[in-house]
Backbone as a chain_set.jsonl record, in Angstrom:
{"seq": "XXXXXXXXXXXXXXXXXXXXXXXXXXXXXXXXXXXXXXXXXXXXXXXXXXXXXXXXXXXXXXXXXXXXXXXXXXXXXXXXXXXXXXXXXXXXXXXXXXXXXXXXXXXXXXXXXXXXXXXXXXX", "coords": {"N": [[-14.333, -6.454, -28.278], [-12.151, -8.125, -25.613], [-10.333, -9.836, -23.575], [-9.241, -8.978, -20.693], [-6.791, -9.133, -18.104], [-6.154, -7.809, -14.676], [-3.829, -6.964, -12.415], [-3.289, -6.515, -9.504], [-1.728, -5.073, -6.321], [-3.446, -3.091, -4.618], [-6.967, -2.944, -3.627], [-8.581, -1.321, -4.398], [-7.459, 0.018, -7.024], [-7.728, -2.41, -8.271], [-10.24, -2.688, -8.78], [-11.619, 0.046, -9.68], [-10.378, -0.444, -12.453], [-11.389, -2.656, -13.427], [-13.95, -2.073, -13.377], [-13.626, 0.017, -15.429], [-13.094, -1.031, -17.546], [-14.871, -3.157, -18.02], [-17.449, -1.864, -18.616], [-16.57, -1.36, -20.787], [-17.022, -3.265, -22.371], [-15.099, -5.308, -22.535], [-14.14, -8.216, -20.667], [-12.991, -8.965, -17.68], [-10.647, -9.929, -15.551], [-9.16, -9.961, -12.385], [-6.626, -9.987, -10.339], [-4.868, -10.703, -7.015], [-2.442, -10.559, -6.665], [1.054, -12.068, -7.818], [0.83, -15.119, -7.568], [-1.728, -15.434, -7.895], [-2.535, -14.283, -10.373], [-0.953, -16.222, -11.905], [-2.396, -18.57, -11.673], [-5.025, -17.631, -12.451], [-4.122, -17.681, -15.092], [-4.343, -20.16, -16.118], [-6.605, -21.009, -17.227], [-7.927, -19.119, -18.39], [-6.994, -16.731, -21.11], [-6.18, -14.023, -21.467], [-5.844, -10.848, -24.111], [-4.472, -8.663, -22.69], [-2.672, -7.849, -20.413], [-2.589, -6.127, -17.388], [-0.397, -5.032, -14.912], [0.917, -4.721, -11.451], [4.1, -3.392, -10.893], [5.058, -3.787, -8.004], [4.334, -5.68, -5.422], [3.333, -7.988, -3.046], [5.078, -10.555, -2.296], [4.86, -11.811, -5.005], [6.75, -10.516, -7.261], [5.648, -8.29, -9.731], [7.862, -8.517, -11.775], [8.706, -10.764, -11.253], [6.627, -12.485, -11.92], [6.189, -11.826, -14.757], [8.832, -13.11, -15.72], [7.381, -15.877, -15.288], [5.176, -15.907, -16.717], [6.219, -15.498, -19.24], [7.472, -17.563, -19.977], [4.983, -19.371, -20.928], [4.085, -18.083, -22.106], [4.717, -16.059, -24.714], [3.878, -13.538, -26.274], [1.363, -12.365, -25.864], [0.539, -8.843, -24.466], [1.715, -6.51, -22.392], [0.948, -4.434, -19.571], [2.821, -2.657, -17.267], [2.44, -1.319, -14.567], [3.701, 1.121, -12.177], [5.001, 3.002, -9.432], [7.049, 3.862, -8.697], [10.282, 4.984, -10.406], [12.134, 3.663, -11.375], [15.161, 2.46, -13.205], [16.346, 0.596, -13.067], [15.159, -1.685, -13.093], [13.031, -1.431, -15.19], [14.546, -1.876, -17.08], [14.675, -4.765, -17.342], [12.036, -5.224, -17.326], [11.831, -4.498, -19.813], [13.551, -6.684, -20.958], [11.438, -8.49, -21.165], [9.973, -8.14, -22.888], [8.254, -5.986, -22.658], [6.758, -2.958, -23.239], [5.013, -0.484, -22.526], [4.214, 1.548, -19.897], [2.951, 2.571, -17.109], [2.449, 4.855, -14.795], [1.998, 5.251, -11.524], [0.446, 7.73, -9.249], [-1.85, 6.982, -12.105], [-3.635, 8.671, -14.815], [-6.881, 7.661, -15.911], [-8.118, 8.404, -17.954], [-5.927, 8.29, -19.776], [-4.575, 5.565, -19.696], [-6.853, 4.15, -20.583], [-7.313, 5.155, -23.287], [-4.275, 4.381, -24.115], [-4.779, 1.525, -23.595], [-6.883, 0.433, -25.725], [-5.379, 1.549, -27.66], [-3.451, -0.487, -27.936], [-5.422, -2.819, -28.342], [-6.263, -2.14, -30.172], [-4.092, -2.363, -32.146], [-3.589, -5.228, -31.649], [-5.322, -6.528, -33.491], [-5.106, -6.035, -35.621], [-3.006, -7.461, -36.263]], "CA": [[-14.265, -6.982, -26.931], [-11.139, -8.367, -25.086], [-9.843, -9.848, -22.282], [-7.86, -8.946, -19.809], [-6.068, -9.431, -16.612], [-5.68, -7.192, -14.147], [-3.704, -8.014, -11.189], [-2.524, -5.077, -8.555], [-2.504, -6.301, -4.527], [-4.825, -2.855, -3.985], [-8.603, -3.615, -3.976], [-8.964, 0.23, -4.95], [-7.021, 0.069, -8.258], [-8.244, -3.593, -8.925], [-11.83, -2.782, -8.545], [-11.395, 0.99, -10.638], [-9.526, -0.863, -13.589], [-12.574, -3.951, -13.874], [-15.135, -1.535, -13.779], [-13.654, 0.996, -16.502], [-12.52, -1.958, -18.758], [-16.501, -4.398, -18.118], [-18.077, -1.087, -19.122], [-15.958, -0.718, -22.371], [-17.799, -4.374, -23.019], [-14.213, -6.47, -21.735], [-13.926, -9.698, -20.31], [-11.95, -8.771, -16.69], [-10.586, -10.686, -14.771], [-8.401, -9.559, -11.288], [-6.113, -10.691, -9.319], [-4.216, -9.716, -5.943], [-0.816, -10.931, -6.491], [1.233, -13.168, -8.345], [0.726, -16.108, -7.569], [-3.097, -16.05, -8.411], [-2.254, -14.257, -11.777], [-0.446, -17.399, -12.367], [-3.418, -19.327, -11.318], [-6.241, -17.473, -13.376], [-3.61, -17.772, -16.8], [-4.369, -21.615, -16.254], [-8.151, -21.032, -18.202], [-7.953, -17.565, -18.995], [-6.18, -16.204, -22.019], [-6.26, -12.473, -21.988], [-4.931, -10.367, -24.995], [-3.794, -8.037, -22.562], [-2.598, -7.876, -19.143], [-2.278, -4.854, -16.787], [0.379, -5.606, -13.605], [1.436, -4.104, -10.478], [5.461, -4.224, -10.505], [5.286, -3.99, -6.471], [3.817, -6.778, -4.933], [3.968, -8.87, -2.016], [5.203, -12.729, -2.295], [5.553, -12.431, -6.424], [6.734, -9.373, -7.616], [6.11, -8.149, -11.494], [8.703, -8.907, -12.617], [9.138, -12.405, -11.185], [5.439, -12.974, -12.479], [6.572, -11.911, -15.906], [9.492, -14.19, -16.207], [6.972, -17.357, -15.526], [4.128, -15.62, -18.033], [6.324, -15.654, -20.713], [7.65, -19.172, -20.213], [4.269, -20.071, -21.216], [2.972, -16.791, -23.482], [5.613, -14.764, -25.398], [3.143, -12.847, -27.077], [0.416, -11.257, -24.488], [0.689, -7.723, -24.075], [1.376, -6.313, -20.848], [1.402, -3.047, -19.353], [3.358, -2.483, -16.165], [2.439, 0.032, -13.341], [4.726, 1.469, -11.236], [4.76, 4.076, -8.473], [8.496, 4.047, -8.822], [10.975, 4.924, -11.994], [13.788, 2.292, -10.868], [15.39, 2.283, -14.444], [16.958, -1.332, -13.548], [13.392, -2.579, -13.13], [12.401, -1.066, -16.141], [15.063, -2.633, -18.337], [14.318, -5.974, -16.581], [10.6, -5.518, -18.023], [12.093, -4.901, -21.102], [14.128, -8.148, -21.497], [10.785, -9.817, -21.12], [8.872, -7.761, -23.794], [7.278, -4.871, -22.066], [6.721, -1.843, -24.123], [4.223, -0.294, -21.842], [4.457, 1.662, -18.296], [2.479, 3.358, -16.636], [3.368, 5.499, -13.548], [1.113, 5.75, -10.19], [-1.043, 7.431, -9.932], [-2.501, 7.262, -13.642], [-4.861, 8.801, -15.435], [-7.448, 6.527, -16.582], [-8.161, 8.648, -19.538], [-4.479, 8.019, -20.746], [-4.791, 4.255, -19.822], [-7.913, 3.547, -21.288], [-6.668, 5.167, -24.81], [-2.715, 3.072, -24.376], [-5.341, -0.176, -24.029], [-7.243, 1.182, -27.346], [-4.355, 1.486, -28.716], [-2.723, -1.964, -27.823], [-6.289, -3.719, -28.853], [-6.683, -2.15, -31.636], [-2.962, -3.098, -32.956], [-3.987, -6.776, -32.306], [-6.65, -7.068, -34.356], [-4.562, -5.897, -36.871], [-2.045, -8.452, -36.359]], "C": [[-12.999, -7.821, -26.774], [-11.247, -8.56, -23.929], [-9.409, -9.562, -21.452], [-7.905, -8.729, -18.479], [-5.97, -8.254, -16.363], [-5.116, -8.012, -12.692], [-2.531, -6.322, -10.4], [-2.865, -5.581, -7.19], [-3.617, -4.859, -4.011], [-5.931, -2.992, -4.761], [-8.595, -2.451, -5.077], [-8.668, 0.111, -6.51], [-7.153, -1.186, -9.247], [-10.16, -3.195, -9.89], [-11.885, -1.611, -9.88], [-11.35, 0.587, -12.224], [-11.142, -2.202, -14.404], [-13.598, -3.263, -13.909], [-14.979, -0.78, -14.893], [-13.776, 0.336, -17.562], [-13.965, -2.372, -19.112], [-16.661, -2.851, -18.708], [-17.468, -0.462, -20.767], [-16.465, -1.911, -23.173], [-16.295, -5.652, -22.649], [-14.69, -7.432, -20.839], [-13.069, -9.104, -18.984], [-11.805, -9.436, -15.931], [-9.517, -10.317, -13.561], [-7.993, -10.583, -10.261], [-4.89, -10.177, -8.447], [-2.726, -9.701, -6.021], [-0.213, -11.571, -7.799], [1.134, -13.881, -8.865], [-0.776, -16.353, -8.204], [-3.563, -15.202, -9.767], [-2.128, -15.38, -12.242], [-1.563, -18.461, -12.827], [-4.335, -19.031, -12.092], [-5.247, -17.871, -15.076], [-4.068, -19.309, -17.309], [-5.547, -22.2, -17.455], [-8.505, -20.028, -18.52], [-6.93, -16.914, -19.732], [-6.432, -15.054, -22.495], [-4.962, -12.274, -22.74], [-3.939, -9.208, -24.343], [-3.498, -8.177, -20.837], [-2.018, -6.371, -18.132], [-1.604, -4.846, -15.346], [1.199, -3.886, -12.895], [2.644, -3.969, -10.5], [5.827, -4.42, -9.191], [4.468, -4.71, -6.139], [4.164, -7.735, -3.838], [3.908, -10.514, -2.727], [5.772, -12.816, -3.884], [5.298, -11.122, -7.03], [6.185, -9.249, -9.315], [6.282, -8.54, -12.186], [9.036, -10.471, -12.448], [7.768, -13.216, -12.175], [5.323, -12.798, -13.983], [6.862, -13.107, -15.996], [8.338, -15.56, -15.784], [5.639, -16.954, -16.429], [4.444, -15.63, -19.252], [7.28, -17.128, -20.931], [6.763, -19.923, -20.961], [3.414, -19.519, -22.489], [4.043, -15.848, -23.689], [4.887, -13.639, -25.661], [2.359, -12.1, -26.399], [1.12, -9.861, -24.302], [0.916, -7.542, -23.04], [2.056, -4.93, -20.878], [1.704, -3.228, -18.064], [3.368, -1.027, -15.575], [3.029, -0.036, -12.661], [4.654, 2.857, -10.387], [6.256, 4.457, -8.69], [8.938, 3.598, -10.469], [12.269, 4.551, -11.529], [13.949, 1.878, -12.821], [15.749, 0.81, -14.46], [15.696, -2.183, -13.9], [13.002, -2.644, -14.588], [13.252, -1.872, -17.5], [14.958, -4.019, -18.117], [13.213, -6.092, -17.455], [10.79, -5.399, -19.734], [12.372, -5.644, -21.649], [12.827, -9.016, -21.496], [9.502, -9.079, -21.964], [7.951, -6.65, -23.539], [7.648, -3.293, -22.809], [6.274, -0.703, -23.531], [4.113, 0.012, -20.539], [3.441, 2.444, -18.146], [2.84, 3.655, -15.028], [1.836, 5.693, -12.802], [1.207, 6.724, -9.651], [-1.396, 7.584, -11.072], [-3.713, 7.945, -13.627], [-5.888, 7.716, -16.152], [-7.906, 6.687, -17.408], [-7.116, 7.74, -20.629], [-4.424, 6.626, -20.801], [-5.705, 3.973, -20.859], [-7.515, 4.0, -22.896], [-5.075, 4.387, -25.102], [-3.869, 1.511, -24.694], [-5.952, -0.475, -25.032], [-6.559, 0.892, -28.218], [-3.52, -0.123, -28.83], [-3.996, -2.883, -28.718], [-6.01, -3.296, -29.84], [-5.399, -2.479, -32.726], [-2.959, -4.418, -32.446], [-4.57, -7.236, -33.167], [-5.996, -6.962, -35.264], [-3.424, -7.047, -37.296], [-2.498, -10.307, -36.746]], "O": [[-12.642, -8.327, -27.838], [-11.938, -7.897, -23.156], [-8.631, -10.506, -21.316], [-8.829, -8.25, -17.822], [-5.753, -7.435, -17.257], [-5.534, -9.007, -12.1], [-1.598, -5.588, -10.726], [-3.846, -6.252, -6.868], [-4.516, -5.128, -3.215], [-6.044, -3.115, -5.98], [-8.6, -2.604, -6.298], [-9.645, 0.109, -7.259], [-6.885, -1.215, -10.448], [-10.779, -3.38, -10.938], [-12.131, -2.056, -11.0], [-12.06, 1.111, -13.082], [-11.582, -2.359, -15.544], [-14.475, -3.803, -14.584], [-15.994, -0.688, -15.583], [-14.402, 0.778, -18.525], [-14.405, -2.095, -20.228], [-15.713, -2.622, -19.459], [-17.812, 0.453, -21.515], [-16.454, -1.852, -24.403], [-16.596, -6.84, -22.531], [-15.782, -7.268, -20.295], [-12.086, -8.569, -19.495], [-12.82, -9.794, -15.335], [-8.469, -10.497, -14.18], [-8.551, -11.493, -9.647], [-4.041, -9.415, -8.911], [-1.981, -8.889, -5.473], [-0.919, -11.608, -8.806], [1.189, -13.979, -10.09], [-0.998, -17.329, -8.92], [-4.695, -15.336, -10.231], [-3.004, -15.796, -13.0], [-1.657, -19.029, -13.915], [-4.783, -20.013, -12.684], [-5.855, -18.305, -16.054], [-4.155, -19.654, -18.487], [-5.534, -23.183, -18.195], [-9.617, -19.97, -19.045], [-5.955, -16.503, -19.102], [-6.827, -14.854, -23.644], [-3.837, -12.754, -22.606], [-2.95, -8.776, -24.936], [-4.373, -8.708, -20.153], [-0.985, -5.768, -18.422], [-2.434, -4.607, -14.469], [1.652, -2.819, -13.31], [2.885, -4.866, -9.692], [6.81, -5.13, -8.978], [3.415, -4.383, -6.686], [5.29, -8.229, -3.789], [3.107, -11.226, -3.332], [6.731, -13.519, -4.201], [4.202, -10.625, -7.291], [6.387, -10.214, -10.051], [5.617, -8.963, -13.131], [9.511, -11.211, -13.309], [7.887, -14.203, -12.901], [4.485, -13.481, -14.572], [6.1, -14.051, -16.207], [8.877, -16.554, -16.271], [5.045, -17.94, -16.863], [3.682, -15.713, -20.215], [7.652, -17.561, -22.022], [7.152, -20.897, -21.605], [2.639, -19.981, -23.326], [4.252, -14.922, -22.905], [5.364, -12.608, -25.188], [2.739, -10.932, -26.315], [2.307, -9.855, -23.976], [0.396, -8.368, -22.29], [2.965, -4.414, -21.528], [0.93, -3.982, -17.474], [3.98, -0.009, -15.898], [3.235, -1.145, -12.167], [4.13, 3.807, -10.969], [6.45, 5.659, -8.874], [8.548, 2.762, -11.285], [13.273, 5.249, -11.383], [13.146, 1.248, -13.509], [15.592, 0.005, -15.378], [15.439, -3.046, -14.738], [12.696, -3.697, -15.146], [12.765, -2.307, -18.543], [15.306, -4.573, -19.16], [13.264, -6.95, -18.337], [10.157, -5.97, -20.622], [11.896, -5.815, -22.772], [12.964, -10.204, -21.786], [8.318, -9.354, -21.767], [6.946, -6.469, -24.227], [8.742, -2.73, -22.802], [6.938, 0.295, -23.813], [3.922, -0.936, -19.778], [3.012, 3.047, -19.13], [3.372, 2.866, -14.247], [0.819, 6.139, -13.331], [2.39, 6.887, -9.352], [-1.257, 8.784, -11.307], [-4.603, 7.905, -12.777], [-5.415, 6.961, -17.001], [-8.33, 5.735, -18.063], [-7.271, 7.012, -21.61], [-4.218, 6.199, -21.937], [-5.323, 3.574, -21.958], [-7.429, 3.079, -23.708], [-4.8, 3.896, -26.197], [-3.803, 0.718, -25.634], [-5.768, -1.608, -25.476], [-6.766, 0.254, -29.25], [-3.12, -0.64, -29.874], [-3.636, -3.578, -29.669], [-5.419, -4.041, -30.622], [-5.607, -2.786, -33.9], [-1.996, -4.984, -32.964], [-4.361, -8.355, -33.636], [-6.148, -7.887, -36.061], [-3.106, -7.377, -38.439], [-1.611, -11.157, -36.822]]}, "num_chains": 1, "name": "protein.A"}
């Protein structure tokens, strides 16, 4: 069992993502934007986090750079509807290993988050 964040501004792909994850026995926690990512990291320390890079008010990538001010280490996978390579090397300077493209499969997700847990534990 594991934590993790989700944070995408639609309901649809919020809601999808917290039900596949709670039923794998996870901890989920969602959020619409940003800013109230920011806000749940305050008492919630998920091992992994699963982000929108489009977003209104606090994009991605801006919500990276102040997640790893405070957490180097946290996983994160970044969804994207768009393959903007600048973006993508952007998410790289801040540790991102991890994309996924819109629309996903949630087979292929749910085995990348598998695979991410299960190389924590090991760590």
């Amino acid at each position: 069992m594991a934590k993790i964040l989700v944070v995408d501004d639609q309901m649809g792909v919020r809601r999808l993502l917290f039900e596949a994850f709670s039923d794998e026995g996870h901890v989920v926690e969602m959020a619409e934007n940003g800013a109230m990512a920011l806000e749940i990291l305050k008492d919630f320390s998920p091992e992994l986090i699963i982000m929108d890079m489009k977003m209104p008010e606090k994009n991605g990538i801006d919500t990276l750079r102040e997640i790893r001010s405070f957490n180097k280490d946290v996983e994160v996978i970044m969804m994207t509807a768009y393959g903007d390579s600048k973006i993508k090397s952007l998410a790289e300077e801040h540790g991102i290993k991890y994309y996924v493209n819109k629309p996903f499969d949630l087979f292929e997700l749910r085995d990348t988050v598998r695979e991410i847990l299960k190389g924590n534990q090991t760590a």
